[in-house]
N, C-alpha and C positions, 0 to 999 in steps of 0.2 A: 436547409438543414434537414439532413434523413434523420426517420426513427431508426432507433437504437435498439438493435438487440442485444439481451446480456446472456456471457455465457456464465451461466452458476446455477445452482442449486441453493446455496447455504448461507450462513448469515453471510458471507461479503457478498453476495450478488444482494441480496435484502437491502442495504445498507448502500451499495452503490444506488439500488431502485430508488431507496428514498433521498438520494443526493441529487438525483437525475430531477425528481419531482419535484424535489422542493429548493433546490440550490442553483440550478441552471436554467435555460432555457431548451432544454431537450427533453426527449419523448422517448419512455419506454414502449415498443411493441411487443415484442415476445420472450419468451428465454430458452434456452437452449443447452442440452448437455448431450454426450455420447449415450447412445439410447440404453446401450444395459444400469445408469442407472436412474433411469424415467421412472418412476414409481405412481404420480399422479398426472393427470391429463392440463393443470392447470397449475401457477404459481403464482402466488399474488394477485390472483383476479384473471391474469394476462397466460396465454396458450404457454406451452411446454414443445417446442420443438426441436425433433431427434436432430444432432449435429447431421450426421448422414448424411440426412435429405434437409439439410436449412437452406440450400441456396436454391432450391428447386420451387420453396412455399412464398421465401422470403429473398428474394433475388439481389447480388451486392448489387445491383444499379440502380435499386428504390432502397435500402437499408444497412447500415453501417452495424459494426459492432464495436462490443466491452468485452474482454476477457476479465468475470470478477472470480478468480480464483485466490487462494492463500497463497503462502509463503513456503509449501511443502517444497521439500527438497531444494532449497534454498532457492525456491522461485521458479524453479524450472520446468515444474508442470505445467506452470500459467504460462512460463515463456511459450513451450511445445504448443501450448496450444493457440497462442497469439499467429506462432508461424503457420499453423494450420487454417487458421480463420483466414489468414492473406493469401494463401495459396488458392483458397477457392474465391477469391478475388475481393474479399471484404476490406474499406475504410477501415482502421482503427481507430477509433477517436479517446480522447483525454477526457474527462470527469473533472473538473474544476470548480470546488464550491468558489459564489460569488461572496461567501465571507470567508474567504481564504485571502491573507496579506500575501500579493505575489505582483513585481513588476509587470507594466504593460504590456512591456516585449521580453518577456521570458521566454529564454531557449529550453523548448522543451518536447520530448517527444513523443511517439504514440501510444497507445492502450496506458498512458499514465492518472493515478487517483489523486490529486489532492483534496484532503478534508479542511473542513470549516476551520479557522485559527489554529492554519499554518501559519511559519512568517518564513518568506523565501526572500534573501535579500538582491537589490540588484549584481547585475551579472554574474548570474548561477547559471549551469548550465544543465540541465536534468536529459537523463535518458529517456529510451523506452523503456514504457514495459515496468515504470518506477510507482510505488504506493508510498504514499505519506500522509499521517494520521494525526489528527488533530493535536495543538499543541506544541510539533515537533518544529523548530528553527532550522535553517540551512543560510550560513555564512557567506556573504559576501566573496565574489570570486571562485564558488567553489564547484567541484563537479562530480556530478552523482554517474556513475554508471549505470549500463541498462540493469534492465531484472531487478532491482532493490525494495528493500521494503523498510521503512523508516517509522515505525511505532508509535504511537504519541509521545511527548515528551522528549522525544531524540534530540539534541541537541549538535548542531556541525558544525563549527567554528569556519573562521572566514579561509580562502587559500586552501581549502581541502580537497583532493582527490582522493575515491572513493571508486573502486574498480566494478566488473560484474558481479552479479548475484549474492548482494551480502545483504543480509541481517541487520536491525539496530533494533534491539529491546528497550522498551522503557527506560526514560529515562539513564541510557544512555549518552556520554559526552565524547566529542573528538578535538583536539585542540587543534589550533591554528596551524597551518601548514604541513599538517600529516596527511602522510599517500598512505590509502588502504587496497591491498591488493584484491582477487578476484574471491570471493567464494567463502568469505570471512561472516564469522557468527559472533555478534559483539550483545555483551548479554546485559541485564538488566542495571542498571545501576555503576555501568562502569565506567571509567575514565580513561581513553587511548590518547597519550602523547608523542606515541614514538611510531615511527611505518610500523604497518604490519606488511608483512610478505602473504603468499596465498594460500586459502583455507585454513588460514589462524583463526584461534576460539579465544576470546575472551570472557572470563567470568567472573562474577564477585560473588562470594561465599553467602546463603541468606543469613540475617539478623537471626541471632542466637536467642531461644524462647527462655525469658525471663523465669528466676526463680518461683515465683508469687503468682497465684491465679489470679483473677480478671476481680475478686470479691478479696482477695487480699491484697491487692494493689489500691483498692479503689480507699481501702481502710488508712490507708498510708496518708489520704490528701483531705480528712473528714474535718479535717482540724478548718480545713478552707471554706469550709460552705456552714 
């Protein structure tokens, strides 16, 4: 097993670092971004090396990588950069906490995040390049496409397909046997039962603030205490 270098700066390379350290049996070496924006010589204890010259310090036949980038641009910056890390010959490897509910033989592919109390049921099949955040369920029989990013609390229903580079916000739901096409933004709190075609947006309106301040509401329940 090679050490791991990640490529980030920001809290999700943080947040990968402390999954790597304390959830798996892998090893962080270094990190790594496009030198214009290197701003410190060090991150988390561990060197800071310019993408540029990382295969040159840190060569793919002693070390693998993480692209921990967001979700910008419906994932496509981390994809670009995934394809970059393999072209100059690097491993991709998956992040899988070992308190993550996930079958033995889960089909699943590379540069992928699962976090702590996920539940992936059996035969799911997960792409590259896919993040899933604590909390978030994936259904029985279902298929996540590459680039995705799946929020805490997401919920998949079983029989779902789920196309490139989409979106789940919190607590978002998808019911049983819906295809989601490619490039879809499905937003917080919502409920998709029916296909979505591609780069459809889903949203739910937020909860409308209450007449009564937080001192006049609390007046309303004095009677209870």
């Amino acid at each position: 097993m090679k050490p791991v270098i990640i490529f980030g700066l920001g809290n999700i390379a943080e947040v990968i670092h402390y999954c790597i350290t304390n959830e798996t049996d892998l090893k962080t070496a270094a990190f790594t971004v496009d030198k214009e924006f290197i701003k410190e010589e060090e991150f988390l204890g561990f060197k800071v090396i310019p993408f540029e010259s990382i295969k040159e310090k840190y060569p793919p036949a002693d070390y693998d990588m993480f692209v921990a980038l967001g979700y910008h641009q419906l994932n496509k910056v981390r994809e670009e950069k995934v394809y970059e890390a393999k072209v100059k010959g690097y491993n991709m490897i998956s992040v899988i906490s070992k308190n993550s509910g996930i079958p033995a033989n889960l089909d699943i592919g590379e540069n992928c995040f699962i976090m702590n109390n996920v539940c992936v049921h059996p035969k799911v099949k997960i792409g590259n390049n896919v993040f899933i955040w604590s909390g978030a369920v994936v259904g029985h029989h279902s298929d996540i496409g590459d680039n995705c990013w799946l929020t805490s609390g997401a919920n998949i229903a079983g029989c779902v397909k789920i196309g490139k580079n989409c979106f789940f916000a919190i607590n978002s739901t998808v019911g049983d046997n819906v295809s989601i096409g490619n490039d879809c933004f499905i937003g917080a709190n919502t409920l998709v039962t029916k296909n979505l075609a591609d780069e459809k947006v889903v949203i739910q309106e937020s909860t409308k603030e209450f007449r009564l301040n937080s001192k006049q509401f609390l007046k309303m329940f004095k009677s209870f205490y």
